[in-house]
N, CA, C and O atoms as a GROMACS GRO file, in nm:
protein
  228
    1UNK      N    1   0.084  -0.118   0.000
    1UNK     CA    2   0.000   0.000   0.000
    1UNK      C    3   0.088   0.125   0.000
    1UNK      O    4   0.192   0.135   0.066
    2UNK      N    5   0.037   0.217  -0.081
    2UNK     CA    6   0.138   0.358  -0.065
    2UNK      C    7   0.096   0.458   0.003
    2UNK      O    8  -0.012   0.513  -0.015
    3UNK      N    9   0.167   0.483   0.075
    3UNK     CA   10   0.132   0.614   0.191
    3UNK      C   11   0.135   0.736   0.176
    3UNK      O   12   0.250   0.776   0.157
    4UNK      N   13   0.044   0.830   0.176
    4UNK     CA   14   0.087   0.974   0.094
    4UNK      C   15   0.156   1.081   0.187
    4UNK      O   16   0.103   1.138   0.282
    5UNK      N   17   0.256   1.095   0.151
    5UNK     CA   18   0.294   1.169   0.288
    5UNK      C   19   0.328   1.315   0.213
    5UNK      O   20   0.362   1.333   0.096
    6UNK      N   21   0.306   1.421   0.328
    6UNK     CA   22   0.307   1.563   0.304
    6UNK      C   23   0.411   1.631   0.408
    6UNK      O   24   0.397   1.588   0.523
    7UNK      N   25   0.488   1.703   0.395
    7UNK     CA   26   0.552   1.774   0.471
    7UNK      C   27   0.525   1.918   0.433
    7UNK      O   28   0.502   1.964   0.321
    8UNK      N   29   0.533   1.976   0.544
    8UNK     CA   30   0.536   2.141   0.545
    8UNK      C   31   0.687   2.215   0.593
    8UNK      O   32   0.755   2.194   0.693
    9UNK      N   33   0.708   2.306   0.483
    9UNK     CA   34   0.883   2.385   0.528
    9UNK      C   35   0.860   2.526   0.570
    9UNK      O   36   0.763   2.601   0.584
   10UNK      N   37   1.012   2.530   0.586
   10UNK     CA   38   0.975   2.682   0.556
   10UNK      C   39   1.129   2.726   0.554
   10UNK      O   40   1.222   2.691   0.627
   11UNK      N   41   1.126   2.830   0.424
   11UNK     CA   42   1.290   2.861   0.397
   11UNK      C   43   1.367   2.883   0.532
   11UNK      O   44   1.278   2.899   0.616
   12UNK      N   45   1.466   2.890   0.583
   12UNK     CA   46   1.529   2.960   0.637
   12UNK      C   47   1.647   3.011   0.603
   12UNK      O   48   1.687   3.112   0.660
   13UNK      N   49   1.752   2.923   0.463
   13UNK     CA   50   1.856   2.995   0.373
   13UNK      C   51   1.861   2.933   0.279
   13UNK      O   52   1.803   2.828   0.250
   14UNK      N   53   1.952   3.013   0.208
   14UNK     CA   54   1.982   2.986   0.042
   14UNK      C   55   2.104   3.028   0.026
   14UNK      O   56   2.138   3.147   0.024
   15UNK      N   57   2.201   2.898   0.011
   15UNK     CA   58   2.322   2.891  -0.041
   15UNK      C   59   2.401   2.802  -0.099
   15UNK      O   60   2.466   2.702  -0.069
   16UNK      N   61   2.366   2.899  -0.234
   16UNK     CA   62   2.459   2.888  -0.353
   16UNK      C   63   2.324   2.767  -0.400
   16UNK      O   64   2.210   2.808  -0.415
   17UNK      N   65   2.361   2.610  -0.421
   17UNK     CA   66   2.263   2.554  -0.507
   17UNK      C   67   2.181   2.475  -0.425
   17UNK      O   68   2.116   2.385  -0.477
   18UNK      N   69   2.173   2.504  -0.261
   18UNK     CA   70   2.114   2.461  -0.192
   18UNK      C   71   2.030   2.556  -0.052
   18UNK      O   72   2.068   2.648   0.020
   19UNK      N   73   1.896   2.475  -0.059
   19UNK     CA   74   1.837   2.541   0.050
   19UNK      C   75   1.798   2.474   0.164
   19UNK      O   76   1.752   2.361   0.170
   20UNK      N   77   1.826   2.570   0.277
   20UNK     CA   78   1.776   2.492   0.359
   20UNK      C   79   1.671   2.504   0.462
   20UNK      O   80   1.689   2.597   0.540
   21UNK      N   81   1.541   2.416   0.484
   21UNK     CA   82   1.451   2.413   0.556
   21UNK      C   83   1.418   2.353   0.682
   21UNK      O   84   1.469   2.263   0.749
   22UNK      N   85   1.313   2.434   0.698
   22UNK     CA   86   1.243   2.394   0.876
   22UNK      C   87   1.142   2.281   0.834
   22UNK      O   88   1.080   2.286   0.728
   23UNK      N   89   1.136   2.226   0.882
   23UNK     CA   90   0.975   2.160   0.887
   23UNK      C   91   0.900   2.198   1.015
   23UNK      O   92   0.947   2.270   1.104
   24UNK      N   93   0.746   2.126   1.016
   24UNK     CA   94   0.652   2.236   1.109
   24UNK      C   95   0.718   2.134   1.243
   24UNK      O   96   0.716   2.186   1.354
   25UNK      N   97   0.774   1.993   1.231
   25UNK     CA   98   0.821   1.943   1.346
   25UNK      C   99   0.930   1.985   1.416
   25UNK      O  100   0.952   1.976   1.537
   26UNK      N  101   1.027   2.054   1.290
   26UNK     CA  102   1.146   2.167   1.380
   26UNK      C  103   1.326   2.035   1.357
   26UNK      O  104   1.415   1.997   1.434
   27UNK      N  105   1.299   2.015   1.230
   27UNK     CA  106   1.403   1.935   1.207
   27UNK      C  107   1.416   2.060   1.057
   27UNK      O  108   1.337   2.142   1.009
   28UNK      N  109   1.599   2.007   1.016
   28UNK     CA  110   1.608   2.088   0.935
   28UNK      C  111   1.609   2.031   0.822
   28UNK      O  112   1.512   1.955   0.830
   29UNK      N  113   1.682   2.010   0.663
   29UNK     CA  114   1.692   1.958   0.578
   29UNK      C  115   1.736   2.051   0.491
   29UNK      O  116   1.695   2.167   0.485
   30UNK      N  117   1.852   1.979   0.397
   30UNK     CA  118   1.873   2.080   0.275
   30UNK      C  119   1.823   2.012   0.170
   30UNK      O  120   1.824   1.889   0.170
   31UNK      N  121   1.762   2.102   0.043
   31UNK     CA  122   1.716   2.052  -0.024
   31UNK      C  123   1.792   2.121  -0.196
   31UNK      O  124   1.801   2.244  -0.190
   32UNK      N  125   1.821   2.086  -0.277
   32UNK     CA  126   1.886   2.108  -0.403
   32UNK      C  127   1.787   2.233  -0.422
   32UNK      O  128   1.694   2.243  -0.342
   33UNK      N  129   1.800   2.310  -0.504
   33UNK     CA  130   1.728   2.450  -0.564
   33UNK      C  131   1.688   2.424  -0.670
   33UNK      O  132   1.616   2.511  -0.719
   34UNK      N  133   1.709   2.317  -0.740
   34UNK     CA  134   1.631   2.308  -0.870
   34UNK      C  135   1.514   2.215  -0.844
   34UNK      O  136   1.442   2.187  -0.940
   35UNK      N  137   1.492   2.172  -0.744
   35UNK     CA  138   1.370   2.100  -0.715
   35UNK      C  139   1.282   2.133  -0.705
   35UNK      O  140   1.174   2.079  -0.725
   36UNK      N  141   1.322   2.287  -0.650
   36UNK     CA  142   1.205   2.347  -0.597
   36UNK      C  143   1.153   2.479  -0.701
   36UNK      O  144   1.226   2.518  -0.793
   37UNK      N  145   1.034   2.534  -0.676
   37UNK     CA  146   0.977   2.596  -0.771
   37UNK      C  147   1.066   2.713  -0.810
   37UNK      O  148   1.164   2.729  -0.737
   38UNK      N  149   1.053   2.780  -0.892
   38UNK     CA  150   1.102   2.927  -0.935
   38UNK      C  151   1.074   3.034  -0.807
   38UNK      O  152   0.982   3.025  -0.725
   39UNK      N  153   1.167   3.126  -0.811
   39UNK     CA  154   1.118   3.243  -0.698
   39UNK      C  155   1.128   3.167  -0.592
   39UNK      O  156   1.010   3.136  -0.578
   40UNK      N  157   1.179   3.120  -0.516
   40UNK     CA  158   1.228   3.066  -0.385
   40UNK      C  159   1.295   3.157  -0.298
   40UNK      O  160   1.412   3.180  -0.328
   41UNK      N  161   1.243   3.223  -0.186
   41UNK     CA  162   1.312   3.356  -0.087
   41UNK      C  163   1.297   3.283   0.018
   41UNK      O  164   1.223   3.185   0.024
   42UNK      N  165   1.366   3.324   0.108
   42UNK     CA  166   1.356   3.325   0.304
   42UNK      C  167   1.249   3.343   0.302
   42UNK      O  168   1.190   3.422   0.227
   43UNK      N  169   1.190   3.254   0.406
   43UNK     CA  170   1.022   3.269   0.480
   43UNK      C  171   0.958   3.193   0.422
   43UNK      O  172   0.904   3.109   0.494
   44UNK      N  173   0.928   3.181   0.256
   44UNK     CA  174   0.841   3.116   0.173
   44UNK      C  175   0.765   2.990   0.282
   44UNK      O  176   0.795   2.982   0.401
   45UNK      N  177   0.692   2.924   0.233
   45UNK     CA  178   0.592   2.800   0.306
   45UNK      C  179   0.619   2.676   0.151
   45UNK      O  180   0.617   2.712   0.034
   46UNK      N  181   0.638   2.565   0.188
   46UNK     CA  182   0.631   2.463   0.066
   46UNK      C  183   0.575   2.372   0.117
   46UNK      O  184   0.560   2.347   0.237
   47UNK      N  185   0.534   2.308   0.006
   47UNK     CA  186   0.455   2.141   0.072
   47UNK      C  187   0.491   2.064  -0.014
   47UNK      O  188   0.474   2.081  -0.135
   48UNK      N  189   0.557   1.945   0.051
   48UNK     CA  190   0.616   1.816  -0.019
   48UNK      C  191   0.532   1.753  -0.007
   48UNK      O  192   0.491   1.698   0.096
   49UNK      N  193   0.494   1.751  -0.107
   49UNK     CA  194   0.355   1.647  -0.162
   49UNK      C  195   0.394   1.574  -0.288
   49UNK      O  196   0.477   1.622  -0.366
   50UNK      N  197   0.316   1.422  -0.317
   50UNK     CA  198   0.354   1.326  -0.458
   50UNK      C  199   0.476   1.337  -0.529
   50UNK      O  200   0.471   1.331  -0.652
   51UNK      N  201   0.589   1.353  -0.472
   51UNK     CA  202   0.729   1.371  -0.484
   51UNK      C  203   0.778   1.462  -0.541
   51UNK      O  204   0.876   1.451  -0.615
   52UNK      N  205   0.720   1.567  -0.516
   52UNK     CA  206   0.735   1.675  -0.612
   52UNK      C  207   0.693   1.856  -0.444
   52UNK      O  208   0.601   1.853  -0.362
   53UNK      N  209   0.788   1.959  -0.458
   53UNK     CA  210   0.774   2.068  -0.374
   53UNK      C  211   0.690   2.201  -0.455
   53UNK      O  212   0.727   2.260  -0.557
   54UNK      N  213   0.571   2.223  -0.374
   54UNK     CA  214   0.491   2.331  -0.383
   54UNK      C  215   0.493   2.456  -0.318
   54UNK      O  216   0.457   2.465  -0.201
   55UNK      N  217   0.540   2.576  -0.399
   55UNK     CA  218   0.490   2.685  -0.249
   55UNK      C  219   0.357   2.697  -0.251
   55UNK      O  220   0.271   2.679  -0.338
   56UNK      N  221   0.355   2.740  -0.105
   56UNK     CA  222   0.191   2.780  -0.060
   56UNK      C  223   0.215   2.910  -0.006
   56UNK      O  224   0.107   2.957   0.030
   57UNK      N  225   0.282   2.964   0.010
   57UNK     CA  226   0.256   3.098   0.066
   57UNK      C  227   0.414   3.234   0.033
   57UNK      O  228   0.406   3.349   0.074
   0.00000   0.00000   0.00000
């Protein structure tokens, strides 16, 4: 069975070809910059959803 899992971020930096995020549990993670959508700033909100990163806010 496949499990749909969602995470919620939130920028906290950007350097060079990597960013790195909060999640709402308070762990961090870097994530590559081309993964993620266009226009990516500090603060932004994303949701890792169906293997693929969304901003929401």
């Amino acid at each position: 069975m496949f499990e749909m899992i969602e995470i919620k971020y939130e920028v906290v930096d950007i350097s060079g070809d990597y960013v790195t995020c909060l999640s709402e549990k308070g762990s961090t993670t870097n994530i590559a910059i081309y993964l993620l959508p266009d226009g990516i700033d500090i603060g932004d909100k994303l949701l890792y959803k169906d293997l693929s990163y969304e901003k929401i806010s």
